[in-house]
N, C-alpha and C positions, 0 to 999 in steps of 0.2 A: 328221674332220668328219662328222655325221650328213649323211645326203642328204636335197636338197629338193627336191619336184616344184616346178616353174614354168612357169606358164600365162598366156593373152594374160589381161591387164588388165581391168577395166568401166570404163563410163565417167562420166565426173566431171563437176564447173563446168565454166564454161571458164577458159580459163590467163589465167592473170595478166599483165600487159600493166608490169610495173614499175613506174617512179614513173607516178602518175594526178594530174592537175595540177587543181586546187582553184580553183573561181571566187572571183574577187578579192572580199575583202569592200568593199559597197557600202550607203549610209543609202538611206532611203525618198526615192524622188524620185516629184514630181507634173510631167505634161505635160502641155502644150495638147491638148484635144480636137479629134479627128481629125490627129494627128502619129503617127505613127509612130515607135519607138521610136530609131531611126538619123538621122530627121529630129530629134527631139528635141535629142536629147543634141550633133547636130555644132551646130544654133544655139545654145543653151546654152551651149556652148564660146562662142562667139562674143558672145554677148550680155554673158557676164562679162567680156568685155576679156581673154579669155587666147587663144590659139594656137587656130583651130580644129582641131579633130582630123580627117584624111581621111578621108573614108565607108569607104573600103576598110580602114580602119582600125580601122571600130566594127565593119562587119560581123566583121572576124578576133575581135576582142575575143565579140561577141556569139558566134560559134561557137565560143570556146574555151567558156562559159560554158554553152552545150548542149552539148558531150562532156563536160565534168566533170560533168554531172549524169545522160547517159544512162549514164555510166560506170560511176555507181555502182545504176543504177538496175536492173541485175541483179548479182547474186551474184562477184566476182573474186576467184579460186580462190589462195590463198599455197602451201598443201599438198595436193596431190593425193592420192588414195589409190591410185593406180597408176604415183606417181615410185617412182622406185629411196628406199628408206632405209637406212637401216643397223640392225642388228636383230641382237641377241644372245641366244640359247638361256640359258633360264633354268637349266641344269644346274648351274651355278656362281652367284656374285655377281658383279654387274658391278662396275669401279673406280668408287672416289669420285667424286663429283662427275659420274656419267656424264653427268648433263641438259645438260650444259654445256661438257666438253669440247671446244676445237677439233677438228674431224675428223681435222685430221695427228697426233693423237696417237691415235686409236682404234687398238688393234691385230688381229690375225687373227681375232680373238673377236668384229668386229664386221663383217661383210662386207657387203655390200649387195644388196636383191631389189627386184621390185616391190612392191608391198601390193596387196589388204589380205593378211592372212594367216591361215593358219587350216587346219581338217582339220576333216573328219566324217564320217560311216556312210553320209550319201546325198552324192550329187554336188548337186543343188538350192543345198543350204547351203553351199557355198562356190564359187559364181557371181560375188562379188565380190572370191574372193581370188585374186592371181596369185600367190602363194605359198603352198603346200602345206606344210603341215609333220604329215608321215604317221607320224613316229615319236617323237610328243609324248605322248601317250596313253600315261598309265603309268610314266613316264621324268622328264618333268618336266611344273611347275603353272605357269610362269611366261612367259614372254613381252618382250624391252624394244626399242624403236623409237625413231631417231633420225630428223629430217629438216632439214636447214638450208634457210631463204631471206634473199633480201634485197631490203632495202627502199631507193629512191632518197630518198625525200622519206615525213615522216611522214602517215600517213592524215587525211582533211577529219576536222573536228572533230565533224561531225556521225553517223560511220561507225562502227557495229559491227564486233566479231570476233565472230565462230561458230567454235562447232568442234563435228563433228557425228562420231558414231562410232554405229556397230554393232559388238557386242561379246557374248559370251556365252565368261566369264558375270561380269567383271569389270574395272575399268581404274582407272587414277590416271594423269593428265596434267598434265604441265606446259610453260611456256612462259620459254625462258631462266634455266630453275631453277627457278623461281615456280612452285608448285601454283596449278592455274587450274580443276580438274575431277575427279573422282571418283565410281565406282557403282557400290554392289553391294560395295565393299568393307568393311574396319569403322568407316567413318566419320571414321576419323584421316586430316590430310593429310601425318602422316609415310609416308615407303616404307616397305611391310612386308619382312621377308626374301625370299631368292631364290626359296626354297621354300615360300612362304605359298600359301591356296587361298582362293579367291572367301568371301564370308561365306554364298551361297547358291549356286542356280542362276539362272541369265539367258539365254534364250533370245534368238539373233538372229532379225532380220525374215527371216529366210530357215529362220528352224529349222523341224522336223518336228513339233514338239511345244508349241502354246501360241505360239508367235512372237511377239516384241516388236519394233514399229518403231525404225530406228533417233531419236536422241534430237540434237536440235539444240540445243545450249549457248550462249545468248547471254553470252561472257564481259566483256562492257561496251563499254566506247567504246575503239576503236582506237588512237584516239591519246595515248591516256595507259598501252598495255602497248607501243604500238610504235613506236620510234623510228627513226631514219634509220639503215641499217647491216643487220647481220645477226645475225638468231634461230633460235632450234633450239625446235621441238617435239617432246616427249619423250613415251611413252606406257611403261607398265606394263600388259600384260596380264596376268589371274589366269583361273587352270581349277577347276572343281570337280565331283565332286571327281577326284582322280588321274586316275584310269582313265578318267575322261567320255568319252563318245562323241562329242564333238565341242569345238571353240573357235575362238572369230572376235573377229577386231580389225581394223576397219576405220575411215581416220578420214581427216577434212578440215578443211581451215581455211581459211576466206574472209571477205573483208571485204564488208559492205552497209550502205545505207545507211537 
């Protein structure tokens, strides 16, 4: 096994909080002016001839209906860039079908670190990786990243995925197999070989030379890539060329609304 340096982590969103529960869908209602929305709604119950509802009832209801929306009202992190993943030295080709894989079947070729990962000439530039990879340079061009999470219930309908990466000088990503992402590589969203190199150079927001901020990926609406259950995000890093003085793949995946 090549040796890896590992170092404390950066830090991220914040963590994910698992199933995020969605306010009830409700039609346009009109109140009496000067009622209150708790006075409303419990006469209302009352006025239609059904059951009234307890106050202490609406109030629960009205405060699930403010945390599902402050919930989503900052950033709730799926994949971190400093969980442990599972991550394969592009020396070789990974097996078929690696994107997808159950984890019990990955074997010794796929061990697990923190993220992000990466090597370079200054210390600066790899401030966000807790994994060092010091004897890539030269050796090998490639790079591949696993991370599994899981989902209780699927995301509001109204909710975005992101998936945000710094990378130098290349990447292709995907999500439960599905290519979802791609930069700097040759614009196919087939995988290239184990041994392929970036189509240029791409500097991370941390390089020495030119630095590019990292790139935030709106990959659409949540709820139609994420179902209830468990997904694996997959990443493809590429170096260019060989011998580069440096490479970073750093990456996240959060939901907003």
């Amino acid at each position: 096994m090549i040796p890896l340096l590992l170092k404390s982590g950066a830090t991220s969103p914040r963590t994910a909080q698992g199933a995020v529960s969605r306010p009830p869908a409700t039609g346009p209602v009109r109140r009496a002016a000067g009622k209150s929305f708790l006075e409303f709604h419990h006469r209302r119950c009352r006025d239609d001839g059904s059951r009234a509802f307890p106050a202490t009832a609406l109030r629960l209801l009205a405060a699930s209906w403010l945390g599902a929306f402050l919930a989503y009202s900052q950033p709730i992190s799926l994949v971190q860039r400093a969980d442990l993943w599972h991550y394969h030295l592009g020396t070789n080709a990974p097996p078929a079908l690696w994107q997808t894989l159950p984890e019990a079947e990955l074997d010794v070729l796929w061990p697990t670190a923190p993220g992000g990962f990466g090597y370079a000439n200054n210390a600066p530039e790899t401030a966000d990786c807790a994994t060092l990879l010091p004897g890539m340079s030269n050796q090998w061009s490639t790079l591949y990243l696993r991370r599994s999470f899981s989902l209780a219930e699927a995301p509001a309908t109204n909710v975005h995925l992101f998936l945000r990466v710094d990378w130098d000088d290349a990447f292709l990503a995907w999500l439960d197999g599905r290519f979802v992402a791609g930069r700097n590589q040759d614009g196919s969203e087939v995988e290239p070989p184990f041994d392929s190199l970036a189509a240029s150079g791409h500097e991370s927001s941390r390089g020495n030379s030119s630095p590019q901020p990292a790139e935030t990926i709106d990959l659409g609406l949540a709820a139609a890539l994420l179902a209830p259950g468990t997904h694996t995000l997959a990443l493809m890093g590429l170096n260019q060329p060989l011998n580069s003085s440096d490479f970073i793949l750093v990456a996240d995946l959060y939901l907003e609304a």
